[in-house]
C-alpha positions as a Markdown table, in Angstrom:
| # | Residue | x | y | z |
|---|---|---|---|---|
| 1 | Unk | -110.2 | 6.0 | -0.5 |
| 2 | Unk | -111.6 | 9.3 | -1.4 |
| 3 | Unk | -115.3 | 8.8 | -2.6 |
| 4 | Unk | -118.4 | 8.1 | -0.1 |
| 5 | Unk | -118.4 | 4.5 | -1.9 |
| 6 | Unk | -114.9 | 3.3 | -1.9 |
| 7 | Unk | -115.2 | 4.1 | 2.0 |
| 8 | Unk | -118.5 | 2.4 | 2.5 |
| 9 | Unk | -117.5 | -0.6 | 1.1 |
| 10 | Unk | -114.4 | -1.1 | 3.1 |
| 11 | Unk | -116.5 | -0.3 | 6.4 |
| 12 | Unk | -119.1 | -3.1 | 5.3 |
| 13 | Unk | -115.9 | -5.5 | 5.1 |
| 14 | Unk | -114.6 | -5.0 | 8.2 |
| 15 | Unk | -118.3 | -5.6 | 9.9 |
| 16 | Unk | -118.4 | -8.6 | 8.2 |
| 17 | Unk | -115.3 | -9.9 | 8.8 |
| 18 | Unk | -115.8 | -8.8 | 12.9 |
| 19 | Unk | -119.0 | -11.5 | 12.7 |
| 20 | Unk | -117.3 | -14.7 | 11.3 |
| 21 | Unk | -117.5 | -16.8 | 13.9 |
| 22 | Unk | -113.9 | -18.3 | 14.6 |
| 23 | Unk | -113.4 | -22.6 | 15.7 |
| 24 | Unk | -112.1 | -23.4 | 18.8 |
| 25 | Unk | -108.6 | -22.6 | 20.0 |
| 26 | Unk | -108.3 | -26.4 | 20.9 |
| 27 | Unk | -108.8 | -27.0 | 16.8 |
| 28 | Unk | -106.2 | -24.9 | 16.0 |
| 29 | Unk | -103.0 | -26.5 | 14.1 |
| 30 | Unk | -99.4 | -25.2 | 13.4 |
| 31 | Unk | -98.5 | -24.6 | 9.5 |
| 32 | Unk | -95.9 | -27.2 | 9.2 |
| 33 | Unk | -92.8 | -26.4 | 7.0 |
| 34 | Unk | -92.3 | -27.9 | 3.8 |
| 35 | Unk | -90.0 | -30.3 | 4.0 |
| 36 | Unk | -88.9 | -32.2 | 0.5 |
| 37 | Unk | -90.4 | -35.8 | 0.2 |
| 38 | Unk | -88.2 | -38.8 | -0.6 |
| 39 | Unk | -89.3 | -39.0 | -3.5 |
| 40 | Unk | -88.2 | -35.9 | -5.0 |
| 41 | Unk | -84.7 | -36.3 | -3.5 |
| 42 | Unk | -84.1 | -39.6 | -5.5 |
| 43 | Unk | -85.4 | -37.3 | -8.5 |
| 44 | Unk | -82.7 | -35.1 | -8.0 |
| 45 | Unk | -79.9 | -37.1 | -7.3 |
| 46 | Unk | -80.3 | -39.3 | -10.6 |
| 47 | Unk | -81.3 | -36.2 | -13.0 |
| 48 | Unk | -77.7 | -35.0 | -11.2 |
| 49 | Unk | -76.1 | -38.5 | -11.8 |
| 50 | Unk | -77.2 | -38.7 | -15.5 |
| 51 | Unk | -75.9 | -35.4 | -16.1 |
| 52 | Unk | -72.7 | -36.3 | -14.6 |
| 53 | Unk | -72.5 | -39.2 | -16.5 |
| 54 | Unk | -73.9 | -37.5 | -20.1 |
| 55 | Unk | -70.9 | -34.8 | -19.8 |
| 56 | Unk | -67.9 | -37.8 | -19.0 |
| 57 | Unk | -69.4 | -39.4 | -22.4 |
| 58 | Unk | -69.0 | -36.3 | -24.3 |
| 59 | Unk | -66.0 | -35.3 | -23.0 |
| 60 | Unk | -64.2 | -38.9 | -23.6 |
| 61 | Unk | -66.2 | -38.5 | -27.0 |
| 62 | Unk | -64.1 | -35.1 | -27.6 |
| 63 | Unk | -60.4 | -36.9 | -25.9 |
| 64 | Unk | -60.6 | -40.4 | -28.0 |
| 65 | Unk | -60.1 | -40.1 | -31.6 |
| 66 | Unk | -62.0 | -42.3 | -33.9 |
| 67 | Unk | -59.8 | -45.0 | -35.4 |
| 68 | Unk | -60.0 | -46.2 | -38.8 |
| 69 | Unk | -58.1 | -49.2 | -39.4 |
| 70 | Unk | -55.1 | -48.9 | -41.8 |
| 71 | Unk | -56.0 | -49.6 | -45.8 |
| 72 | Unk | -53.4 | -52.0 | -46.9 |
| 73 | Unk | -51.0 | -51.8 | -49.8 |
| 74 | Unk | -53.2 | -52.4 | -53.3 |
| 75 | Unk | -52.3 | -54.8 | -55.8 |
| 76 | Unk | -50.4 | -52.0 | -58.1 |
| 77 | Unk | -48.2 | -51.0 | -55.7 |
| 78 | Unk | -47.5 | -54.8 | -54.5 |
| 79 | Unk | -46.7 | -55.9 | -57.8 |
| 80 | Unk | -44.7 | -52.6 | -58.4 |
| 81 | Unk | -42.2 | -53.3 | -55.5 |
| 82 | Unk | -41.7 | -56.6 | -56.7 |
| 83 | Unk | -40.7 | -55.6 | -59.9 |
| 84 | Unk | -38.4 | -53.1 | -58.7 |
| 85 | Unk | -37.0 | -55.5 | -56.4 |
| 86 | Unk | -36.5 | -58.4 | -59.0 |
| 87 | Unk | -34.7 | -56.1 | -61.2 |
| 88 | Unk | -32.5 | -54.6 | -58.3 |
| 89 | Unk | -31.4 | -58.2 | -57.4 |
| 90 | Unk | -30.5 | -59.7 | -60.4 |
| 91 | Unk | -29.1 | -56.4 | -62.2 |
| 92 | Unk | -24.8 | -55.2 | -61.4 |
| 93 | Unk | -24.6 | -53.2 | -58.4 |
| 94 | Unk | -22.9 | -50.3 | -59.8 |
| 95 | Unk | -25.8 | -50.0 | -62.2 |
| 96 | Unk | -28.4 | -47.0 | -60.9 |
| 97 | Unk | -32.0 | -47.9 | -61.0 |
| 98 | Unk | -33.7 | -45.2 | -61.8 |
| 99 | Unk | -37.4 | -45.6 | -60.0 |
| 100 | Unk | -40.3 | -43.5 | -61.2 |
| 101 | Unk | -41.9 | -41.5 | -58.0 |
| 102 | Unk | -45.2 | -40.2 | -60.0 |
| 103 | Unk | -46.7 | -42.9 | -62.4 |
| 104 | Unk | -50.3 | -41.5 | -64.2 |
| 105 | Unk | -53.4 | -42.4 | -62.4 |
| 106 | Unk | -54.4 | -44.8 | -65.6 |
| 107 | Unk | -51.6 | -47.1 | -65.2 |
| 108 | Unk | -52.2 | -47.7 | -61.3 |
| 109 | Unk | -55.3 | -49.8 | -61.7 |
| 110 | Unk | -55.1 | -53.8 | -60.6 |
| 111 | Unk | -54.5 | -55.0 | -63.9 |
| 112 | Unk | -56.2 | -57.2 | -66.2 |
| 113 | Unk | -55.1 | -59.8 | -68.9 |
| 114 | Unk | -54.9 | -57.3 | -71.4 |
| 115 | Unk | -52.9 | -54.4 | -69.6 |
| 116 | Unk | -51.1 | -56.4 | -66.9 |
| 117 | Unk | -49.5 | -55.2 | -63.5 |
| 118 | Unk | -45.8 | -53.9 | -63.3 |
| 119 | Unk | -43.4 | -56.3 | -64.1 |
| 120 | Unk | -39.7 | -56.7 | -64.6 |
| 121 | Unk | -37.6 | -58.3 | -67.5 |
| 122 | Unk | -33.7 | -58.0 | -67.0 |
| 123 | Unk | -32.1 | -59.6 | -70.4 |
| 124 | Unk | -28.2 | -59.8 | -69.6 |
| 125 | Unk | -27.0 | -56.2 | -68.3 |
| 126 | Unk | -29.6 | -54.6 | -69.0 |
| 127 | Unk | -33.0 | -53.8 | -66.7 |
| 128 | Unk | -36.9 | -53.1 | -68.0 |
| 129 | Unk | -39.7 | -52.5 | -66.1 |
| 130 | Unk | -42.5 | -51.9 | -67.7 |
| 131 | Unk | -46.3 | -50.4 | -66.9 |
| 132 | Unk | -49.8 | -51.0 | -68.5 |
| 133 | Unk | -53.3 | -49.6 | -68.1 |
| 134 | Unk | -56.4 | -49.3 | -69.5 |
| 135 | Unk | -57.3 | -46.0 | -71.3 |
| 136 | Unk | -60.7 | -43.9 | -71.7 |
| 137 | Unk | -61.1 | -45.3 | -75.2 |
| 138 | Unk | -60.3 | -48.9 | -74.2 |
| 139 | Unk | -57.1 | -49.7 | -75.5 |
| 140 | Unk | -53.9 | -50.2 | -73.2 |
| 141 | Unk | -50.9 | -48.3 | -73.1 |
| 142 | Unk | -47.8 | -48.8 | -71.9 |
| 143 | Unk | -44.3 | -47.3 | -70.9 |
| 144 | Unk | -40.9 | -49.0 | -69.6 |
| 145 | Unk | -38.4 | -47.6 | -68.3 |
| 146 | Unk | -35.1 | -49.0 | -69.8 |
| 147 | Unk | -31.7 | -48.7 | -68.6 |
| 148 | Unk | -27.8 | -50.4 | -69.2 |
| 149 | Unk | -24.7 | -49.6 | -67.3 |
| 150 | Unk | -23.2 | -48.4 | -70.9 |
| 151 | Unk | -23.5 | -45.1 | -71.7 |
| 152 | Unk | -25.3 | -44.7 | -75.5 |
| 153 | Unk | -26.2 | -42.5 | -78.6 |
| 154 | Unk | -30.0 | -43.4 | -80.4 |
| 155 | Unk | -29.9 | -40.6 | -82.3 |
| 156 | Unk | -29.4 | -42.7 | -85.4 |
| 157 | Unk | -30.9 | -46.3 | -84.4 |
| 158 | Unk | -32.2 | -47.2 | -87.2 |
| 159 | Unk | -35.2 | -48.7 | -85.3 |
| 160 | Unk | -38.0 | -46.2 | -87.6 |
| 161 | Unk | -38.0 | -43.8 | -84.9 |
| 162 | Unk | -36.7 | -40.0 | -85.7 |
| 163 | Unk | -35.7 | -37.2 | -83.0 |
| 164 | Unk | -38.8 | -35.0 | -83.0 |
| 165 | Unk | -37.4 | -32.4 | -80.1 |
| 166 | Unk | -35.0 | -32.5 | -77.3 |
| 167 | Unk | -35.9 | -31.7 | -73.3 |
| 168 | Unk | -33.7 | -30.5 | -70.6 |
| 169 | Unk | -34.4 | -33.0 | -67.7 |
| 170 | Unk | -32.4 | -34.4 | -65.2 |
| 171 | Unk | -29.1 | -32.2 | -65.4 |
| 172 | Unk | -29.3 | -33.3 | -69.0 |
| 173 | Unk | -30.4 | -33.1 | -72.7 |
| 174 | Unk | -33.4 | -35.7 | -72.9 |
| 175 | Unk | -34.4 | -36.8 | -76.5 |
| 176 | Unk | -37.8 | -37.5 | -77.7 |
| 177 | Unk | -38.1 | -40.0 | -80.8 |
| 178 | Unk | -40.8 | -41.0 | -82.6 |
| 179 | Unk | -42.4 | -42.8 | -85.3 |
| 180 | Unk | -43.4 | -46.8 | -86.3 |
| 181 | Unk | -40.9 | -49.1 | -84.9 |
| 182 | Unk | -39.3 | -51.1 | -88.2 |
| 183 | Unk | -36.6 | -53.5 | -86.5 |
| 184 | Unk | -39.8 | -55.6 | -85.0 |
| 185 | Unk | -41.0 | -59.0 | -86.8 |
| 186 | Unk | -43.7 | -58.7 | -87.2 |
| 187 | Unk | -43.6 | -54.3 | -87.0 |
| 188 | Unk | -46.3 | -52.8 | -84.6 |
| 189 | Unk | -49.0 | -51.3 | -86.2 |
| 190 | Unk | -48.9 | -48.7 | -84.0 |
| 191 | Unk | -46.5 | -45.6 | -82.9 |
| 192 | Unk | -44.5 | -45.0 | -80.1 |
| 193 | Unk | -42.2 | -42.2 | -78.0 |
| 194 | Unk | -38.9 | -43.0 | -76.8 |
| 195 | Unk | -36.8 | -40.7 | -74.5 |
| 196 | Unk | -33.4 | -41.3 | -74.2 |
| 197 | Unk | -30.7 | -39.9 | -72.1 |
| 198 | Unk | -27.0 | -40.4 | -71.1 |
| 199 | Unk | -26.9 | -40.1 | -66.9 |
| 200 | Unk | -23.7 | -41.1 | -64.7 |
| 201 | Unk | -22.5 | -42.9 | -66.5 |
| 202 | Unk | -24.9 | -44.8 | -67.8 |
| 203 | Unk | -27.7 | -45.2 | -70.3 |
| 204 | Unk | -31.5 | -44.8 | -69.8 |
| 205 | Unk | -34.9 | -45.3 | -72.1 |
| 206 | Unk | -38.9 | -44.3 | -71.5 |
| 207 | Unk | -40.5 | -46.4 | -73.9 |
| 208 | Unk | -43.8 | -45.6 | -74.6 |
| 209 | Unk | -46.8 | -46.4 | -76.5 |
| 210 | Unk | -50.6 | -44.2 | -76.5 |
| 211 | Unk | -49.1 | -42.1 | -73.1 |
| 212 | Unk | -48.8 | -38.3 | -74.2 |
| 213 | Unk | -45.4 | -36.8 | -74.3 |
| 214 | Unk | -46.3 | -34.3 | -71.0 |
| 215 | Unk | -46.6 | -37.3 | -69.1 |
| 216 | Unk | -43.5 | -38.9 | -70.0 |
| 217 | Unk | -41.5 | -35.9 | -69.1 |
| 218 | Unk | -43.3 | -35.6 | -65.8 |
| 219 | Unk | -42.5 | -39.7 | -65.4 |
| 220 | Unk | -38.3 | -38.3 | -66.3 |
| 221 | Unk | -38.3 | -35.9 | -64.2 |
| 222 | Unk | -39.8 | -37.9 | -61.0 |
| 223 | Unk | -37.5 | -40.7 | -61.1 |
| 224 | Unk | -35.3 | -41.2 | -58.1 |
| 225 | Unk | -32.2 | -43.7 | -57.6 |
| 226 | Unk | -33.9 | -46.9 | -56.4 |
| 227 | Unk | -32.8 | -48.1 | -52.6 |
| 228 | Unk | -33.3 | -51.6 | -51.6 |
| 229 | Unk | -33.5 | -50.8 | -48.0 |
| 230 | Unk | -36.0 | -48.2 | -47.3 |
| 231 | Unk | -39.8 | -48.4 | -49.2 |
| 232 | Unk | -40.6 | -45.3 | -51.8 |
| 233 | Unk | -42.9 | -43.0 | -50.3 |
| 234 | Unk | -45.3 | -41.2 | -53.0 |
């Protein structure tokens, strides 16, 4: 304190504080401690068992994978087995079946009247299955897959159908014909693409209507010897 005022003020205090009269020792009482009520211990020990509990649910939450149950097989590739499977049971054994592993999305719908679901037609030695679906413009196509345990030369079938180009598929020279089929009654008034090839010994057919040629190729190209024991994974 350095000014006349500053220590005039504190001496007033101290005189004023030196006249307060004071209670009786006798009323005098011990601060007590604070000690934590019940109450607030419960508090704590659920807050604690909550969190306890909230971390074990996000941790089991992190462990356990959700699980979706399993889609089952759809009706294209139901019908699709069984057409491979009819056509591996009542053809020779020592013929190949040659099993396409990529099919167009168009043709793996569930099938309708008009552009039915896979199915198999085995006339003597020889195997067809064949493939519809519906197309953007609303008419079906289609494509079988032929093959005979003969080996065989369509170059000059006189079917209507001329060799437009040749493709090197499978090991092999792959021929594309096309045109209006003629040897029909009554003759489709339509066109089609047929690829033909000559394979171990044997002889094999895409026969195709509205599908574009790109497509067919890719369809060549995918298929794989059919087994009877173990299911084709795509």
């Amino acid at each position: 304190m350095t000014t006349p005022s500053e220590q005039w003020i504190v001496s007033e205090l101290r005189r004023a504080t030196d006249r307060m009269p004071l209670p009786p020792e006798s009323r005098w009482v011990r601060e007590r401690r604070s000690t934590p009520r019940t109450s607030t211990v419960a508090v704590v020990a659920a807050a604690a068992i909550l969190i306890v509990a909230f971390g074990m649910t996000i941790g089991a939450l992190r462990v356990e994978p959700r699980l979706v149950p399993a889609a089952g097989p759809s009706a294209f590739d139901v019908a699709e087995d069984e057409a491979w499977k009819s056509a591996r049971a009542l053809i020779a054994s020592d013929l190949v079946l040659l099993r396409p592993t990529w099919v167009p999305s168009e043709f793996r719908g569930s099938g309708t009247s008009a552009c039915p679901l896979p199915s198999a037609f085995v006339p003597g030695n020889n195997y067809s299955v064949a493939y519809s679906g519906l197309m953007p413009n609303g008419t079906c196509a289609y494509f079988s897959l032929w093959g005979q345990l003969v080996p065989q030369d369509d170059t000059d079938l006189p079917d209507g159908l001329i060799e437009t180009a040749t493709v090197s598929a499978r090991g092999t020279t792959v021929h594309v014909r096309s045109g209006v089929r003629t040897n029909a009654s009554p003759p489709p008034p339509f066109s089609e693409i047929d690829l033909w090839w000559n394979e171990s010994g044997a002889h094999y057919d895409v026969l195709s209507h509205g599908v574009d040629l790109v497509d067919l190729i890719r369809v060549v190209r995918s298929l794989e010897p059919m087994r009877s024991d173990v299911r084709r994974v795509r």
